[in-house]
C-alpha positions as CSV (number, residue, x, y, z in Angstrom):
1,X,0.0,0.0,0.0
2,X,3.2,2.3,0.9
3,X,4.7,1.6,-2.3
4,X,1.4,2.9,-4.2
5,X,1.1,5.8,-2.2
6,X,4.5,6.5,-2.9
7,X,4.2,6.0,-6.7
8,X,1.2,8.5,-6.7
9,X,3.1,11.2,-5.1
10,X,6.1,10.5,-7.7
11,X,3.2,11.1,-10.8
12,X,2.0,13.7,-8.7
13,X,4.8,15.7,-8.3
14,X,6.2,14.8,-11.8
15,X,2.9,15.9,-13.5
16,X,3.4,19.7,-14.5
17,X,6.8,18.8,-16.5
18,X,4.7,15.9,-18.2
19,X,1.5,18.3,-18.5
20,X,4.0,20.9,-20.0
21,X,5.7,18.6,-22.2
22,X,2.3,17.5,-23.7
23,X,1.2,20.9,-24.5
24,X,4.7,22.2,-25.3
25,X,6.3,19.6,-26.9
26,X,4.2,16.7,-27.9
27,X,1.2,18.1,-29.0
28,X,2.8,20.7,-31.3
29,X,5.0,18.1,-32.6
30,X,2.1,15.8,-33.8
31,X,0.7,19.0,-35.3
32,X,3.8,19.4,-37.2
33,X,4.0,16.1,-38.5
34,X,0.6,16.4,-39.6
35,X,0.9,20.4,-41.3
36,X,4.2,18.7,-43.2
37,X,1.7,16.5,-45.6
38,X,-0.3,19.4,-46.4
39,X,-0.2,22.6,-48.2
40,X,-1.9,24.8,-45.5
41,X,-0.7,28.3,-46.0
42,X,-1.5,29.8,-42.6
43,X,-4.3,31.7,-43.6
44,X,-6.9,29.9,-45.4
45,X,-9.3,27.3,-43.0
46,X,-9.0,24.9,-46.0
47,X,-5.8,23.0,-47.1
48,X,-4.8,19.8,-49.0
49,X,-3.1,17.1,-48.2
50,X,0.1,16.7,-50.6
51,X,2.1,13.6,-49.1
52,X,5.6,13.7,-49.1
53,X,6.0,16.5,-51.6
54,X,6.8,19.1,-48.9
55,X,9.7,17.1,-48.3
56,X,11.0,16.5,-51.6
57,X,11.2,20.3,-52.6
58,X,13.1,21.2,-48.9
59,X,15.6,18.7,-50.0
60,X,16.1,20.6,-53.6
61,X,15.8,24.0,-52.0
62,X,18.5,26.2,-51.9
63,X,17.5,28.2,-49.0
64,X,17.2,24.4,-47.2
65,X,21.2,23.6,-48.8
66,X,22.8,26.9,-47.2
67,X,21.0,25.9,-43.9
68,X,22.5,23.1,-43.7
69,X,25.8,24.4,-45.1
70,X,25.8,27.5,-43.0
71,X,24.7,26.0,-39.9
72,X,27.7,23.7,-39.5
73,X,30.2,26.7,-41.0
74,X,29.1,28.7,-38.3
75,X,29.9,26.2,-35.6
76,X,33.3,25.8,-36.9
77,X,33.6,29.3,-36.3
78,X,31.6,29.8,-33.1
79,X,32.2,27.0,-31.3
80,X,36.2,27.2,-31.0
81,X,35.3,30.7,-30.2
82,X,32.8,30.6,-27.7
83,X,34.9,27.7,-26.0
84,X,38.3,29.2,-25.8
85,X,36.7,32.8,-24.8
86,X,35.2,30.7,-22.1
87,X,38.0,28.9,-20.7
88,X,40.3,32.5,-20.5
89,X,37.7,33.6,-18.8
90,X,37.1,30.7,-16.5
91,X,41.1,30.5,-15.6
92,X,40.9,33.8,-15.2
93,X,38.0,34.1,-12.2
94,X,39.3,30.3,-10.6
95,X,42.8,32.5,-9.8
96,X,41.1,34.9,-7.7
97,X,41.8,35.0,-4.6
98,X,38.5,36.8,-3.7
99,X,35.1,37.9,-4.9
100,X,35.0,35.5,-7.9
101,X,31.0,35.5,-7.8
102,X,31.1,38.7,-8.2
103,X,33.2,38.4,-11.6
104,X,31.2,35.6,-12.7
105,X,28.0,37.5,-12.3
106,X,29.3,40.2,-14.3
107,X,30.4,38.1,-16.9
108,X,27.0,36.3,-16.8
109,X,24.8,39.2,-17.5
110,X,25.3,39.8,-21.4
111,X,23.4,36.1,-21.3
112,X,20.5,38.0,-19.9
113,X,20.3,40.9,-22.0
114,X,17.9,40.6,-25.3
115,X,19.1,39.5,-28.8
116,X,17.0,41.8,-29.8
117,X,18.2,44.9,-28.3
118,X,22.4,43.6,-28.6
119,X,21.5,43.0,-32.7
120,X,19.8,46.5,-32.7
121,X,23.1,47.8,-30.5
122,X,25.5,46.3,-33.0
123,X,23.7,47.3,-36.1
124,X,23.8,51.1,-35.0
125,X,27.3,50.6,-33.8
126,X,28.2,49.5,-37.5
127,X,25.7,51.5,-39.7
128,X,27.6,53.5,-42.2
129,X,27.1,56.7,-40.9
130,X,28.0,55.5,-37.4
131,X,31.3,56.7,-35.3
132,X,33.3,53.8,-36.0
133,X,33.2,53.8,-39.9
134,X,33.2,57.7,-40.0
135,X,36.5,57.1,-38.3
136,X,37.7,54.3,-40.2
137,X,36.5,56.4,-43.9
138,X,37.8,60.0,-42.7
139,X,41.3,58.8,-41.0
140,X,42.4,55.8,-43.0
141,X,40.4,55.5,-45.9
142,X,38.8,52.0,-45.1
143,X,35.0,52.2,-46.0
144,X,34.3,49.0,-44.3
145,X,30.7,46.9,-45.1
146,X,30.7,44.9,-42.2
147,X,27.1,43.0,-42.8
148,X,28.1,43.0,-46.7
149,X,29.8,39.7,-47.5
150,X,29.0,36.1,-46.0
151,X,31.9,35.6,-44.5
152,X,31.9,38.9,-42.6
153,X,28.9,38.8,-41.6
154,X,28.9,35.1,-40.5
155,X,32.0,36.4,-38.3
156,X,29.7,39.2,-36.6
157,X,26.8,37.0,-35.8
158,X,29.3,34.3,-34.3
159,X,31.4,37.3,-32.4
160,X,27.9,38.6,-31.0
161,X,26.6,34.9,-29.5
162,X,30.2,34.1,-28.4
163,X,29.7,37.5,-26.4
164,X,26.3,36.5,-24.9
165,X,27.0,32.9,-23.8
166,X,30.9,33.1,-22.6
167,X,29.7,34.0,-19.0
168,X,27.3,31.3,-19.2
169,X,29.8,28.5,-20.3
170,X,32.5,30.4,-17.7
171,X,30.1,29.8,-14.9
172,X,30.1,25.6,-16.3
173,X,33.7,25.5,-16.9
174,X,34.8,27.3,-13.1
175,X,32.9,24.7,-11.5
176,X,34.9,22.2,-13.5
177,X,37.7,23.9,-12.3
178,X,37.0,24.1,-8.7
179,X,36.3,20.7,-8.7
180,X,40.0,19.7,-9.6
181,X,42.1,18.1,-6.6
182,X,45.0,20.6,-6.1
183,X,46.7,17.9,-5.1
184,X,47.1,16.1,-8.4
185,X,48.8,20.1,-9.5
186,X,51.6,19.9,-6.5
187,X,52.6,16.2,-7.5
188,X,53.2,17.5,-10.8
189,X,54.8,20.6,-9.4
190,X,57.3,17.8,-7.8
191,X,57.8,15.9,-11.0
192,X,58.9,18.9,-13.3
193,X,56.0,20.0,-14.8
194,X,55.3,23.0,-16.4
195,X,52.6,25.3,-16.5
196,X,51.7,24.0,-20.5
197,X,52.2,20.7,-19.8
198,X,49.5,20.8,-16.9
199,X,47.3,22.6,-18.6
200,X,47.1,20.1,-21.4
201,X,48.1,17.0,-19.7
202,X,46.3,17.4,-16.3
203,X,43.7,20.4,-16.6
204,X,41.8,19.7,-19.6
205,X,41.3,15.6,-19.2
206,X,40.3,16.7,-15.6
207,X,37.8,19.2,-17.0
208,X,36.5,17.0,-19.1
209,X,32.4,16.3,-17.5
210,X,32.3,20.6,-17.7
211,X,34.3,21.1,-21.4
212,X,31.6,18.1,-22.3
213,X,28.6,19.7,-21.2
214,X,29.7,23.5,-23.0
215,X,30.7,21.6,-25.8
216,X,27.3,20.1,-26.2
217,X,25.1,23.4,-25.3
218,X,27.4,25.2,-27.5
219,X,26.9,22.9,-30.6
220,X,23.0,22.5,-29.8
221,X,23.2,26.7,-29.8
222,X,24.5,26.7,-33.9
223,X,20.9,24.6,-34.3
224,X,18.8,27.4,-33.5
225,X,20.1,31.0,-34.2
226,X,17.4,33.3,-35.0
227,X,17.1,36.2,-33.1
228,X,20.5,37.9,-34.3
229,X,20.8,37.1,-38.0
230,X,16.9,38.3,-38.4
231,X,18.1,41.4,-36.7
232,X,21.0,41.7,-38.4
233,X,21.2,40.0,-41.9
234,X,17.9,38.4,-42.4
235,X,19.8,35.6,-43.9
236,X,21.7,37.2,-46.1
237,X,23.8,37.9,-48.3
238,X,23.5,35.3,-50.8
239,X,22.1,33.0,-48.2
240,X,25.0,33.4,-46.1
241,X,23.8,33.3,-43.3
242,X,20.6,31.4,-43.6
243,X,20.3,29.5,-40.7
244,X,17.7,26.5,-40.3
245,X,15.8,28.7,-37.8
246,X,15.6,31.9,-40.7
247,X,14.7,29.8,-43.3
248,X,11.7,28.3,-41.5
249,X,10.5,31.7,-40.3
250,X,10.8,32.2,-44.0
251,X,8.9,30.1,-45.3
252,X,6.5,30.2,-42.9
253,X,5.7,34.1,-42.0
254,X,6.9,35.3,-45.5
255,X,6.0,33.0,-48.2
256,X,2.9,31.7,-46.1
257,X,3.8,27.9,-46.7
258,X,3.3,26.6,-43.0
259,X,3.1,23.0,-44.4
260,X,6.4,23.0,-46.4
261,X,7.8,25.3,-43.3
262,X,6.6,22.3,-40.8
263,X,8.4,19.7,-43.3
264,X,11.5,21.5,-43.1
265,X,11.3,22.2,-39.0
266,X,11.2,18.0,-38.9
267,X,13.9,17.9,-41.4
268,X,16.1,20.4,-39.1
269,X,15.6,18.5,-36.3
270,X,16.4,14.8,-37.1
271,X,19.9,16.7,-38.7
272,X,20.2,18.6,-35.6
273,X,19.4,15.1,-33.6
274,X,22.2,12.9,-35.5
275,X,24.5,15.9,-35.9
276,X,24.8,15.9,-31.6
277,X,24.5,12.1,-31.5
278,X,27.8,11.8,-33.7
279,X,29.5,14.3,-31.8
280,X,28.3,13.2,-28.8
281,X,29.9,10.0,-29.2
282,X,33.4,11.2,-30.2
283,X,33.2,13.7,-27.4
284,X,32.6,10.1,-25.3
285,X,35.6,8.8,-26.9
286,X,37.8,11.1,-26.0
287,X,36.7,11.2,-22.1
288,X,37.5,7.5,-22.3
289,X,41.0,7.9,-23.5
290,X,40.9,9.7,-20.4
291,X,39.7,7.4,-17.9
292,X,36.2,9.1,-17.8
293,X,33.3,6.4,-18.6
């Protein structure tokens, strides 16, 4: 009888994550599988059901191509970025000797401030007629377009995130930190070992669970930009920086083809899913090679 009781609490207390996972997550995802086999464009109550064709043009689409393309450009670029900003900062704080909460909440807060109003920020900060280039045109004759070419523009949008989410993956990686034995750092200390070869020989298998975890949110991040390339770029130019996120809203708000926009939402995700399962399991692979299981 204790055992039932005891099971009824458990569903008791587990049932506003399961209630908002229904609403939130399951329901909406039936919906989509169901919107992708039609040709509903938002608008009209009546709509036609079209079979697979939805999927069969987002996998000829360019817009669909340089999603795909772009998406895993910009986490070559952000990721590496985001990661090594992180880790500076994270040394940085764990040497303190005092008020490192303080620093870590000060680096935190540019993950609580709005895409919107940081993309806005930027854009102003960059406009043509804006300090910077006025400075750059009048003193040394560089008329810079900043948001002009794909690659630049890439570079901004993966500069801007990196900015926002270095606290964030500082606050991970510190933990990581001050969870490493000082102990295993003296032995070393007694065997000859210099600061590079405890960094990389001792430090970073150590950090491994933390790097692990900011590796993974950081990779899961390059899935579903949105906020700063509408602000900034609105995919462009040429599609270069068309994220799977941009081209949905696209598709969807723009061109008014929520079925085809559902089809490609399911195709981003099962990418997105085997993309992190793959690097999941090297990132696995390596914490073995170093004793972590």
């Amino acid at each position: 009888m204790r055992a039932k009781n005891n099971n009824g609490m458990g569903w008791l207390f587990a049932s506003p994550y399961l209630l908002y996972g229904l609403i939130f997550f399951l329901i909406p995802l039936g919906w989509s599988f169901y919107l992708s086999i039609t040709d509903w464009n938002l608008i009209a109550p009546v709509f036609h059901h079209v079979g697979i064709d939805n999927f069969i043009k987002a996998l000829k689409s360019p817009g669909v191509h340089a999603a795909f393309f772009v998406t895993f450009k910009f986490m070559i670029v952000f990721v590496p970025m985001v990661i090594a900003s992180s880790l500076i900062v994270a040394l940085v704080v764990h040497g303190l000797p005092r008020f490192k909460g303080l620093f870590l909440i000060g680096f935190f807060l540019p993950y609580l401030a709005s895409g919107v109003v940081s993309s806005f920020i930027v854009k102003g900060f960059l406009s043509y007629n804006s300090p910077v280039n006025t400075f750059l045109r009048g003193q040394l004759g560089l008329d810079i377009n900043w948001l002009g070419t794909p690659l630049s523009a890439l570079l901004l949008v993966a500069v801007i995130i990196a900015w926002k989410f270095t606290g964030y993956y500082a606050l991970i990686l510190t933990s990581g930190f001050e969870s490493i034995n000082q102990e295993i750092y003296e032995a070393a200390a007694i065997d000859g070992v210099n600061g590079w070869q405890r960094f990389w020989r001792i430090t970073l298998p150590l950090l491994y669970p933390a790097l692990f975890t900011t590796l993974i949110l950081s990779i899961g991040v390059t899935f579903g930009i949105f906020t700063e390339v509408y602000q900034l770029t609105g995919g462009g130019p040429n599609f270069g920086t068309n994220t799977w996120q941009m081209e949905i809203y696209k598709q969807a708000f723009q061109n008014l083809s929520a079925g085809y926009a559902s089809a490609v939402a399911l195709i981003a995700s099962v990418v997105t899913f085997i993309s992190i399962f793959i690097i999941r399991k090297f990132l696995e692979m390596w914490g073995k090679r170093n004793g972590w299981t």
